[in-house]
N, C-alpha and C positions, 0 to 999 in steps of 0.2 A: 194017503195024505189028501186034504180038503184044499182047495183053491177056496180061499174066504173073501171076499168085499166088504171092505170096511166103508161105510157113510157117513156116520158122524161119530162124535168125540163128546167126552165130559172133561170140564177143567177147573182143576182146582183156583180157589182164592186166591188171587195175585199174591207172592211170598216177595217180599226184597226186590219186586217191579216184576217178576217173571210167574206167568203162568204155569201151570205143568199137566200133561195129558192126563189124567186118571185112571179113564174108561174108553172103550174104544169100541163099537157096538154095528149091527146093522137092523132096523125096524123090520123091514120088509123078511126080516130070517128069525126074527123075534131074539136074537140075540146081544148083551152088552157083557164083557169080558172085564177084568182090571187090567191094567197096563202088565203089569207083572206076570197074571197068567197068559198071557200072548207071548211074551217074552220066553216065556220054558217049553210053548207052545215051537215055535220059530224055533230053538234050541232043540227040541227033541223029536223037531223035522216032522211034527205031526200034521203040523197045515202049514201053510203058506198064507200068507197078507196083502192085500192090494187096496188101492184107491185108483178113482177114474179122475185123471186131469178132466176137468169141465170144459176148459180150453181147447183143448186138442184132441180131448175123445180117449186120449194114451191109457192104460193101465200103468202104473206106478207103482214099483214093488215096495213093502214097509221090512224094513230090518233093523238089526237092535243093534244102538247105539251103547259101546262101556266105557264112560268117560274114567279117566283115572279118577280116585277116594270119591267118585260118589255113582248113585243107582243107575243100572243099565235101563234106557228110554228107546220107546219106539219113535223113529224116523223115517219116512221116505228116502226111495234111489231111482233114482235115474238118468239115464245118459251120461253113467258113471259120476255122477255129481249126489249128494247128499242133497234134499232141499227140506221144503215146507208145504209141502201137497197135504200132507195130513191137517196140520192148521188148518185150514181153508175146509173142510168138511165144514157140516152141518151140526147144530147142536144134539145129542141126544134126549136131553130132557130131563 
């Protein structure tokens, strides 16, 4: 299983006011992923996902959100709290 560092993000066209993650990638590894292949990725324990709090320096782990009737999304965890560490990356491009 891979320890991955996620850096920046791609985001779809505002829908109904709300953004939504698409792509999830890191430059420096030459890599950008779709949300959904991360997602089965995470699911079938093949990697792992991380973002680095700018703030604090922290790893922050990314795990998959399954909201009821609609699509399972990646989200940040930590210190047992769901947040928005992933927002806050960089754009992919």
């Amino acid at each position: 299983m891979a320890d991955v560092r996620i850096t920046c993000i791609t985001k779809s066209a505002p829908q109904g006011g709300h953004e939504h993650i698409t792509h999830v990638g890191n430059p420096a590894g030459y890599w950008k992923w779709p949300v959904a292949d991360v997602v089965a990725s995470i699911d079938a324990k093949s990697n792992t996902f991380y973002v680095k709090d700018e703030s604090t320096g922290k790893r922050v782990d990314v795990g998959v959100v399954r909201p009821s009737g609609r699509t399972a999304y990646l989200r940040t965890h930590a210190d047992g709290q769901w947040n928005d560490n992933l927002l806050a990356q960089s754009s992919c491009g």
